[in-house]
N, C-alpha and C positions, 0 to 999 in steps of 0.2 A: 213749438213742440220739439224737446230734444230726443233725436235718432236714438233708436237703440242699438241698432245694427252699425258696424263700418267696414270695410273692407279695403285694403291698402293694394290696388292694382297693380302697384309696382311690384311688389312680393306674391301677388297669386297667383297658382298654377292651373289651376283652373280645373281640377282634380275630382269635382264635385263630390267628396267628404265629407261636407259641410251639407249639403242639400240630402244626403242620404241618411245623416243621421239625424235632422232636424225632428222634432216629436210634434212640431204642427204644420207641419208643412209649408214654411213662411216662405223658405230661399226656394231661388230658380236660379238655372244658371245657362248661360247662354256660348258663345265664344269669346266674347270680348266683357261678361262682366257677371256678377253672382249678385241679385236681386232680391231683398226681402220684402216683405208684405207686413210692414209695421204695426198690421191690426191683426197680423198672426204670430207676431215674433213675445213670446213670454218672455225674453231678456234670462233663459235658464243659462246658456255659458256652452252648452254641446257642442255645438259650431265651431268656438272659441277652442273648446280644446280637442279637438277633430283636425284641426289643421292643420297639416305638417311643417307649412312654414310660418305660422304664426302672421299668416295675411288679416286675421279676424279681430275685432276687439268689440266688445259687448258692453254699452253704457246702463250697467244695471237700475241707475235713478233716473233712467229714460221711461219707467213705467208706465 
């Protein structure tokens, strides 16, 4: 199964942007890491561009 979700820890701030704008509630995010729930994540792109540092990337043919 390829991931729909990625998230680049070296670039994240940990900001949770990303989990407050999600429309299904997939991401969680903790201190040390931002969490998706692959059977909730609709691969829409919010997340992706919600984040200020461009930590997110979204594999849309991860459907």
């Amino acid at each position: 199964m390829v991931e729909k979700f990625k998230v680049d820890i070296s670039k994240c701030i940990y900001c949770a942007g990303c989990v407050s704008v999600c429309p299904t509630a997939a991401l969680t995010l903790n201190e040390t890491r931002v969490y998706c729930d692959e059977g909730k994540c609709v691969a829409c792109g919010v997340c992706e561009k919600a984040c200020p540092v461009n930590a997110i990337r979204i594999n849309k043919g991860g459907k």
